[in-house]
GUPA-501225 format. One line per 8 residues: number of its first residue (from 0); their letters; for each residue z, x, y of N, C-alpha, C. Coordinates in pm, whole numbers, plus 50000, padded with zeros to 5 digits. Last residue first. Example, Ala and Ser with C-alpha at 12.3 -4.5 7.8 and 13.67 -1.06 7.14 Angstrom:
2
1	SA	50708 51285 49775 50714 51367 49894 50787 51290 50003 ~ 50780 51319 49431 50780 51230 49550 50780 51320 49670 .
//
This chain:
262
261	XXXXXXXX	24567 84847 18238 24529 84944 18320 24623 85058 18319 ~ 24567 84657 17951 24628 84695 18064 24559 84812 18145 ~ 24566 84388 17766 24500 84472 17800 24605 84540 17934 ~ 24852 84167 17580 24711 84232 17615 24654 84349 17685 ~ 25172 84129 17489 25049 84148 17466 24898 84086 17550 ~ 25384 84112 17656 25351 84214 17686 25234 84255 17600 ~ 25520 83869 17565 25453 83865 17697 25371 83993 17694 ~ 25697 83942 17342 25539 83899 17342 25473 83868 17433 .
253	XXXXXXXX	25892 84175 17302 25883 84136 17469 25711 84045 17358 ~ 25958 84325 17065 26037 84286 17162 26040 84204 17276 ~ 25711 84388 16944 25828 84293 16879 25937 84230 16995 ~ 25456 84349 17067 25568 84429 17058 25635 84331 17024 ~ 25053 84387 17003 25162 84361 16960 25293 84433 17023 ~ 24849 84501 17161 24846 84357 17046 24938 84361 16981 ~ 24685 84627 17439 24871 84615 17372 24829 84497 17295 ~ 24443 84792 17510 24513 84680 17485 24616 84706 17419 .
245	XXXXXXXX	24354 85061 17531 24304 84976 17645 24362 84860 17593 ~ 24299 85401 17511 24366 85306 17492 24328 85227 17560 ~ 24037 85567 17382 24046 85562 17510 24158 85397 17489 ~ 24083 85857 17161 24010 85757 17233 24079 85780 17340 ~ 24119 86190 17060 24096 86084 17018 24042 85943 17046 ~ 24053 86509 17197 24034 86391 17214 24013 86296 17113 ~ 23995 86777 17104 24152 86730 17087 24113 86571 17108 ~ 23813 86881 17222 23771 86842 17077 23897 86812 17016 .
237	XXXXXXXX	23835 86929 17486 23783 86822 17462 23789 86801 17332 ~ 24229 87039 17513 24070 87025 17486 23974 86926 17461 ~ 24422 86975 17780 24373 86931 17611 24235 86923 17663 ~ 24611 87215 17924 24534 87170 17923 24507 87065 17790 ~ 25007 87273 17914 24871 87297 17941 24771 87250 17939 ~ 25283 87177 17887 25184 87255 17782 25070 87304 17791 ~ 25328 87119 18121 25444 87191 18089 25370 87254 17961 ~ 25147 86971 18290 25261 87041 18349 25324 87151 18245 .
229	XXXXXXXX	25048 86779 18066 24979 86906 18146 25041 86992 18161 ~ 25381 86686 17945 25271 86679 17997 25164 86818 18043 ~ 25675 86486 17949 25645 86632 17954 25538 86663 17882 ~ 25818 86316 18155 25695 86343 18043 25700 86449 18070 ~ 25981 86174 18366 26037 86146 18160 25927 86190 18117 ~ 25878 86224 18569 25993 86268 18571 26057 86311 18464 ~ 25644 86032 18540 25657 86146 18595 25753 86212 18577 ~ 25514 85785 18377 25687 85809 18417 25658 85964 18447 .
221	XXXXXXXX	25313 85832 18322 25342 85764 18440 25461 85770 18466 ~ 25199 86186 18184 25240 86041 18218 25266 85962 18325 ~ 24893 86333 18280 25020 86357 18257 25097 86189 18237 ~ 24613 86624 18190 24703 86506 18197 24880 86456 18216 ~ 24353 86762 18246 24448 86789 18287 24544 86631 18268 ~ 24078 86949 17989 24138 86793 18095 24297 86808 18116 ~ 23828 87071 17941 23967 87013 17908 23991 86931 18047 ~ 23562 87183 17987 23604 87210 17832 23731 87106 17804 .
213	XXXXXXXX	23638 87455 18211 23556 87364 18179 23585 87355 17990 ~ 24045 87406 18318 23912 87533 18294 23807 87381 18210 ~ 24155 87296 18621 24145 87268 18472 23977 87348 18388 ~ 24389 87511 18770 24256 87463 18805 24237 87459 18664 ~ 24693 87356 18919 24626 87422 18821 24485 87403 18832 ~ 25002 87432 19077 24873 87380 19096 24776 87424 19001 ~ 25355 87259 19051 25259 87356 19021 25175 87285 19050 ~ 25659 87309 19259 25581 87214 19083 25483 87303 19057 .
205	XXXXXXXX	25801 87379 19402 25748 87227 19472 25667 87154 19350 ~ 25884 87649 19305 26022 87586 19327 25945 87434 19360 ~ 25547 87714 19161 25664 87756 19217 25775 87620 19201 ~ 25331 87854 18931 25422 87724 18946 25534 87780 19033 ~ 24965 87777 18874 25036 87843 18957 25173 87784 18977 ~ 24722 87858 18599 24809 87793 18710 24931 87850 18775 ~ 24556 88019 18479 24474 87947 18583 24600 87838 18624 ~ 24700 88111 18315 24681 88231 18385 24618 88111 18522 .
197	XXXXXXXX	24688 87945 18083 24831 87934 18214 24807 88028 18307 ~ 24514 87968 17929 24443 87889 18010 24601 87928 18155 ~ 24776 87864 17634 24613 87937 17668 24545 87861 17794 ~ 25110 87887 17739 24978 87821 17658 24856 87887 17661 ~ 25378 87899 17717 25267 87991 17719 25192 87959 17708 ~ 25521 87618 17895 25483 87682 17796 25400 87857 17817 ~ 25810 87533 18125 25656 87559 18088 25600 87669 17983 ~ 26051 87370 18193 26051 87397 18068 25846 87444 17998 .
189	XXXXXXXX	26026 87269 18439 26121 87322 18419 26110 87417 18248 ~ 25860 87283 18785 25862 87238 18600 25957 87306 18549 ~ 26041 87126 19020 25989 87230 18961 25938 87185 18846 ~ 26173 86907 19158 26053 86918 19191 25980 87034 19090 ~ 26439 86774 18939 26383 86850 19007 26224 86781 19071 ~ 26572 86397 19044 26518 86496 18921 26439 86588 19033 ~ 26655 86210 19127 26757 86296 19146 26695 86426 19078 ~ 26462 86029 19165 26501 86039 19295 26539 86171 19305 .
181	XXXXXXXX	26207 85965 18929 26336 85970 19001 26386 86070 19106 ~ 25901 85772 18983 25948 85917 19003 26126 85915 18991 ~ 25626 85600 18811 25764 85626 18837 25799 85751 18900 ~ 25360 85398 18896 25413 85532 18794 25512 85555 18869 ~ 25093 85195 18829 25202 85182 18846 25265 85329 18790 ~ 24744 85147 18912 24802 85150 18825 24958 85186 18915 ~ 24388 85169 18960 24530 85088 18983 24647 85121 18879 ~ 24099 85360 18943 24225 85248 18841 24322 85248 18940 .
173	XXXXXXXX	23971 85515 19111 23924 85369 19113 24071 85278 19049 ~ 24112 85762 19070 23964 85726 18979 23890 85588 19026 ~ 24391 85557 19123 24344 85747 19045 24213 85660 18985 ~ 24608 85456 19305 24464 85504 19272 24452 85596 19224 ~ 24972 85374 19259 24850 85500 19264 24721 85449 19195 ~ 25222 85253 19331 25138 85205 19267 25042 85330 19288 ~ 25629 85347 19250 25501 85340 19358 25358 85298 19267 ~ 25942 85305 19247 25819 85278 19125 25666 85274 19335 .
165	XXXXXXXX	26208 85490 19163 26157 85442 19263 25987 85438 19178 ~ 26405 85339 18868 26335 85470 18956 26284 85388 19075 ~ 26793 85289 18750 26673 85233 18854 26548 85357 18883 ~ 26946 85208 18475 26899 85250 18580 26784 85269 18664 ~ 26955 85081 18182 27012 85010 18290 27038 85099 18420 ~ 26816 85166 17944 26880 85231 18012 26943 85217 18132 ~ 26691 84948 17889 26775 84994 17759 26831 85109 17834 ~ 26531 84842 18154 26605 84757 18099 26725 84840 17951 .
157	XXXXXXXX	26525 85058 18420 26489 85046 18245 26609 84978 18213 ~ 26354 84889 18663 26475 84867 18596 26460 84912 18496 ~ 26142 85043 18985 26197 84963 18872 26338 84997 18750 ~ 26192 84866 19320 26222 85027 19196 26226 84971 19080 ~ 25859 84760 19450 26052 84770 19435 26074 84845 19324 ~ 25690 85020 19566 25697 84886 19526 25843 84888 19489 ~ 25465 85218 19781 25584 85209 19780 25604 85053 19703 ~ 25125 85343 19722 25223 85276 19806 25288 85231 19718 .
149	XXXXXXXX	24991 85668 19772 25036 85573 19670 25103 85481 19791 ~ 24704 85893 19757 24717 85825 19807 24854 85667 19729 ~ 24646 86207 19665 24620 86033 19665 24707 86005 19651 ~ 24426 86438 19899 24580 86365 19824 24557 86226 19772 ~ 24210 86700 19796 24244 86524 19847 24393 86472 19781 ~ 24184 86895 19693 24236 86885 19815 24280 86810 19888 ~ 24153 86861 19406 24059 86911 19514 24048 86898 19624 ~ 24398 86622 19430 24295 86691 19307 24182 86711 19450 .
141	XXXXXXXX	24748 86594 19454 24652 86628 19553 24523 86722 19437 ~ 25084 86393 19448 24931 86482 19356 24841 86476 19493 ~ 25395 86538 19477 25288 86419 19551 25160 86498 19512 ~ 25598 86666 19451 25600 86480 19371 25508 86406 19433 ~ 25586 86883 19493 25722 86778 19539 25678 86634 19528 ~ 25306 86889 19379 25353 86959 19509 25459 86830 19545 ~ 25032 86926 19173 25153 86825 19196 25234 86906 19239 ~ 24708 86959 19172 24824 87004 19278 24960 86899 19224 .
133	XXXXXXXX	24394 87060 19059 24517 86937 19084 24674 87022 19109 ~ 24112 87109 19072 24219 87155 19103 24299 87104 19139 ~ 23810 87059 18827 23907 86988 18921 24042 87116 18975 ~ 23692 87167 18558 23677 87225 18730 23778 87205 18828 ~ 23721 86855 18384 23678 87010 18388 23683 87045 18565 ~ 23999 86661 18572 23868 86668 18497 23849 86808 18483 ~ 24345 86535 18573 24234 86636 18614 24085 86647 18511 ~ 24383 86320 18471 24435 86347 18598 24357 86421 18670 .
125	XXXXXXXX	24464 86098 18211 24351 86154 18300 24370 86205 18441 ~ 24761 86049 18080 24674 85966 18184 24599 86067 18191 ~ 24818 86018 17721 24891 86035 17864 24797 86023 17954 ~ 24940 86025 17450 24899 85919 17500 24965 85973 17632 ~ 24928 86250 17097 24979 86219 17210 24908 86112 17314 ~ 24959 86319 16764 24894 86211 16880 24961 86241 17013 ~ 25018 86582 16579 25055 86428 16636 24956 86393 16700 ~ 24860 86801 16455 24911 86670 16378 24990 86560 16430 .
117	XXXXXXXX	24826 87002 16636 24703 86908 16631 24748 86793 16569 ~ 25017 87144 16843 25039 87089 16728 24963 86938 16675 ~ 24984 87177 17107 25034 87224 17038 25075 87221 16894 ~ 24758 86961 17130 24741 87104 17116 24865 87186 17110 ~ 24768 86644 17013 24859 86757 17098 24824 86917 17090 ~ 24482 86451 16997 24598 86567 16956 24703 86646 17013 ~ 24493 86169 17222 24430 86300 17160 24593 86373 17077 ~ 24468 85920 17432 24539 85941 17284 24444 86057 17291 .
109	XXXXXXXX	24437 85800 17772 24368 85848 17654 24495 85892 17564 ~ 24344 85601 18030 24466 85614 17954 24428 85677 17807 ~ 24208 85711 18283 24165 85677 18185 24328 85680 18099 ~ 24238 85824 18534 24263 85695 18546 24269 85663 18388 ~ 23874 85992 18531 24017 86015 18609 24124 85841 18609 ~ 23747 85978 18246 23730 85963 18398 23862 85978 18419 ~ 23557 86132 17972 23712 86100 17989 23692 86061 18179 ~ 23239 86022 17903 23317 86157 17924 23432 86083 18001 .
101	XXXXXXXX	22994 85859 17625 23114 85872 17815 23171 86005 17783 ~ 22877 85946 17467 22816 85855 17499 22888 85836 17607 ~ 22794 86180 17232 22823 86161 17373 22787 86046 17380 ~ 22808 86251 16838 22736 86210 16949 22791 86183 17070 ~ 22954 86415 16736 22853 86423 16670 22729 86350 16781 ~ 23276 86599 16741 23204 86502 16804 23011 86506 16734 ~ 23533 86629 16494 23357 86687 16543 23329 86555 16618 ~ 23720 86558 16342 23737 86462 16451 23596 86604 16598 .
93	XXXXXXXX	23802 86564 16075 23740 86723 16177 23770 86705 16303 ~ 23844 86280 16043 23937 86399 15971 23884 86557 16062 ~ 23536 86174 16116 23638 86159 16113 23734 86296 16014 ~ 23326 86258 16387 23351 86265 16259 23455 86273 16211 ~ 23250 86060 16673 23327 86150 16605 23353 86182 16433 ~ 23075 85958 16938 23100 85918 16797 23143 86049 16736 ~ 23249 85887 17276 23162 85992 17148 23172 85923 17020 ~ 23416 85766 17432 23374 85885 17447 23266 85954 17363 .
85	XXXXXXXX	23431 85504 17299 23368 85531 17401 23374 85662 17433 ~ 23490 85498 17011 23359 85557 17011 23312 85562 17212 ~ 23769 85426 17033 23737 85571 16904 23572 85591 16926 ~ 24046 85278 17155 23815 85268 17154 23804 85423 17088 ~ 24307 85128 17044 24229 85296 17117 24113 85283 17080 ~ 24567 84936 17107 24465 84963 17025 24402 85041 17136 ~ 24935 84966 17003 24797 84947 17107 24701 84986 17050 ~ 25281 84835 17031 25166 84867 16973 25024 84877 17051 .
77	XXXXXXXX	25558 84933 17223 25439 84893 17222 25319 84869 17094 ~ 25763 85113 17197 25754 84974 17115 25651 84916 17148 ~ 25815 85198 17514 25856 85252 17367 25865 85137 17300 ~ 25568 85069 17715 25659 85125 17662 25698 85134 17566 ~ 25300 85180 17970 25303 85132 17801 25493 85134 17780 ~ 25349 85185 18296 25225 85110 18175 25229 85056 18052 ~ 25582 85285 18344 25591 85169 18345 25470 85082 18247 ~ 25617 85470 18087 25689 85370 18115 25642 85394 18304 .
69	XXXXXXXX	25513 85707 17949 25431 85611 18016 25437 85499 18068 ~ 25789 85783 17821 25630 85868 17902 25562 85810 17969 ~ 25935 85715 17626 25906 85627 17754 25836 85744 17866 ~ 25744 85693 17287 25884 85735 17379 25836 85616 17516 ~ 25555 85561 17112 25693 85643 17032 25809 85683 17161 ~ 25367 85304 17063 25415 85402 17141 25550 85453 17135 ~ 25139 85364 16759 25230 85266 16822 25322 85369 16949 ~ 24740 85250 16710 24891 85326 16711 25036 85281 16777 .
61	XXXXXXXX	24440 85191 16554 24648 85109 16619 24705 85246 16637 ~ 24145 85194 16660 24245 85262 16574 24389 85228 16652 ~ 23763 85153 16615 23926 85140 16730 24039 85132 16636 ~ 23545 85289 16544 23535 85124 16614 23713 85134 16702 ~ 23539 85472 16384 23430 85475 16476 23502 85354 16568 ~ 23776 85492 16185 23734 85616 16219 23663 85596 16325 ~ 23818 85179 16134 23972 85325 16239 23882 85469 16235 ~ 23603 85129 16043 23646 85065 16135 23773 85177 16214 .
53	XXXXXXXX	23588 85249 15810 23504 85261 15934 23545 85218 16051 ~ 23818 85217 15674 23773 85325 15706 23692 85366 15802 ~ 23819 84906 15634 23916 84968 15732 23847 85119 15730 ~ 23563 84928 15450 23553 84835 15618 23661 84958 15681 ~ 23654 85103 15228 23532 85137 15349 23566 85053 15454 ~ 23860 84925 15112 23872 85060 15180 23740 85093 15271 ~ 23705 84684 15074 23813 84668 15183 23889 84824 15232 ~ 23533 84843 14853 23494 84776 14993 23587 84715 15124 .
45	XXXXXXXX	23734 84947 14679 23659 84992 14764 23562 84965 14872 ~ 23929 84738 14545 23943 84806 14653 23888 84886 14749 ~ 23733 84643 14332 23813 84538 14435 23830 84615 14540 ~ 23684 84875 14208 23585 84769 14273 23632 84708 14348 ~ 23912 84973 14103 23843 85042 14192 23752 84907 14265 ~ 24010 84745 13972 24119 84799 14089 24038 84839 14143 ~ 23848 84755 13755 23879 84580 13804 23932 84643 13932 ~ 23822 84967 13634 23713 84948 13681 23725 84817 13782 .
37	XXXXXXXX	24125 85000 13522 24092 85067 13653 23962 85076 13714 ~ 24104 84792 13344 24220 84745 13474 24140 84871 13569 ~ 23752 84651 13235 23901 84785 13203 23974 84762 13358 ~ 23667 84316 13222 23650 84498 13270 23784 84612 13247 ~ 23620 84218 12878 23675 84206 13012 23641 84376 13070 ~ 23320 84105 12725 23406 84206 12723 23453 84241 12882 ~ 23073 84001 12704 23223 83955 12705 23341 84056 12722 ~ 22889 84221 12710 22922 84122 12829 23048 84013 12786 .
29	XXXXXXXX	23007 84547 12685 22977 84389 12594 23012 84315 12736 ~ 22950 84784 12833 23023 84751 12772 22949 84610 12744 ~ 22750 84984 12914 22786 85008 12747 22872 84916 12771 ~ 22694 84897 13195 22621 84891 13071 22624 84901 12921 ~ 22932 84995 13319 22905 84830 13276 22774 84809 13169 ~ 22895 85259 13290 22999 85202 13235 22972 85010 13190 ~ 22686 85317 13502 22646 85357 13349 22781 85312 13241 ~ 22625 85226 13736 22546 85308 13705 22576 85305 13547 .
21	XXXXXXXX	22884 85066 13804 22719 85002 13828 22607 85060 13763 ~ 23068 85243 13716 23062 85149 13689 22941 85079 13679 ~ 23027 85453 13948 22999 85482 13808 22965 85353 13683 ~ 23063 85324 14114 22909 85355 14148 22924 85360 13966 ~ 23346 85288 14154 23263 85190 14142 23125 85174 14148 ~ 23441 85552 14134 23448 85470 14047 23372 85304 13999 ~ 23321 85639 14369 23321 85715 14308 23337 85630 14157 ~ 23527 85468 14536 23347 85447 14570 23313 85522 14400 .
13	XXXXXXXX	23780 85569 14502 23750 85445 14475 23615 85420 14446 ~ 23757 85826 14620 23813 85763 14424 23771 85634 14409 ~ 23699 85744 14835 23584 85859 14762 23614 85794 14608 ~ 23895 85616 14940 23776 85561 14970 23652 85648 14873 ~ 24086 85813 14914 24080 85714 14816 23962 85637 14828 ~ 24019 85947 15077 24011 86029 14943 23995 85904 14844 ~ 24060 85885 15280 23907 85929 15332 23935 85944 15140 ~ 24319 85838 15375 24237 85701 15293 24076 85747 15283 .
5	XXXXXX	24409 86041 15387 24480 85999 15233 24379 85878 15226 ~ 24313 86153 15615 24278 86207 15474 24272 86147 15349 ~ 24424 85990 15812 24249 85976 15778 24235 86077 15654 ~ 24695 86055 15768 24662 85894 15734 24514 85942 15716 ~ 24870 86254 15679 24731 86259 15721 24635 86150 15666 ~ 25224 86299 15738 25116 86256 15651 24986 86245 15729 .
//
């Protein structure tokens, strides 16, 4: 379903009904005279349809986290909220940028379309910028020649899968942050697409190196091992970009695990 369609329409049926009303229905009717049920529904509902409309098209939009991609940062059951105007003001349903106001940084936890298939969402890290040349080489990133840099923390536990990764912390961009590798899993990619742009990477038996053409961005999860990412579909365009995640406000499971995160 095409949540910004179905409420971009009703916000029209609705508005649409309640102009008419102001304009030329409430006038023929008798001031005693109650309002008709679908002049009483539209009115009521079209101003609590506009707020939420504006509000999830420009201001910040829920979604909820569907796998363990990003386990350790986000996990499956998360709810989170996404800044919909720090990159740009966007026109909603086209999702046209209309105005600049940031550009994606390295570190950034972002939501966009899946270019393979514009109708999901996807949520994965900032890795590579336009130009950049990022290297993931036996499980150790290197963007424009520079390695970065991680240190070693105790392994962590998936608690619903009661086994262990080795958990290291990584600078990327300035951000801090936490990302997984397992021990037993290849170094290769294993499952890489055709995509548009694959001519600009390179994948042997240690992973691959790609140079991110201008226009996109190179991303991948924190669970390294459990995403399948940059690596394996290719670039996301800039006009794929939805926000910029930045708080957890709800999991059913864990309520410690509401607020902001890196």
């Amino acid at each position: 379903m095409n949540f910004p369609l179905i409420l971009f329409v009703l916000l029209v049926v609705t508005g649409i009904v309640w102009l008419m009303d102001v304009l030329w229905f409430k006038k023929q009717r008798n001031k005693s005279e109650k309002d008709p049920w679908w002049v009483e529904y539209g009115a009521s509902f079209f101003p609590v349809i506009l707020v939420v409309f504006v509000l999830r098209s420009f201001i910040v939009e829920p979604f909820r986290i569907p796998s363990d991609s990003m386990v350790p940062t986000l996990l499956n059951g998360d709810f989170i909220l996404v800044n919909k105007y720090t990159y740009g003001v966007r026109l909603p349903i086209i999702n046209k940028k209309v105005l600049t106001i940031n550009e994606p940084q390295r570190g950034d936890v972002m939501v966009f379309r899946f270019p393979e298939d514009p109708s999901q969402d996807y949520i994965k890290r900032v890795i590579g910028l336009p130009g950049d040349t990022v290297a993931y080489q036996n499980k150790r990133l290197t963007i424009n020649g520079k390695e970065i840099l991680v240190e070693a923390r105790d392994d962590y536990l998936h608690p619903e899968r009661l086994y262990y990764s080795a958990q290291f912390e990584e600078n990327l961009g300035g951000v801090t942050h936490r990302m997984l590798n397992d021990r037993d899993a290849p170094a290769y990619v294993p499952d890489a697409s055709r995509f548009p742009g694959r001519d600009k990477c390179k994948y042997n038996t240690a992973g691959v190196v790609c140079q991110v053409p201008e226009g996109h961005y190179f991303v991948m999860g924190d669970n390294r091992d459990n995403s399948r990412d940059s690596r394996a579909w290719g670039f996301v365009p800039e006009e794929n970009i939805v926000g910029k995640a930045f708080f957890i406000w709800l999991n059913f499971s864990d309520w410690s695990r509401v607020g902001s995160f890196k």
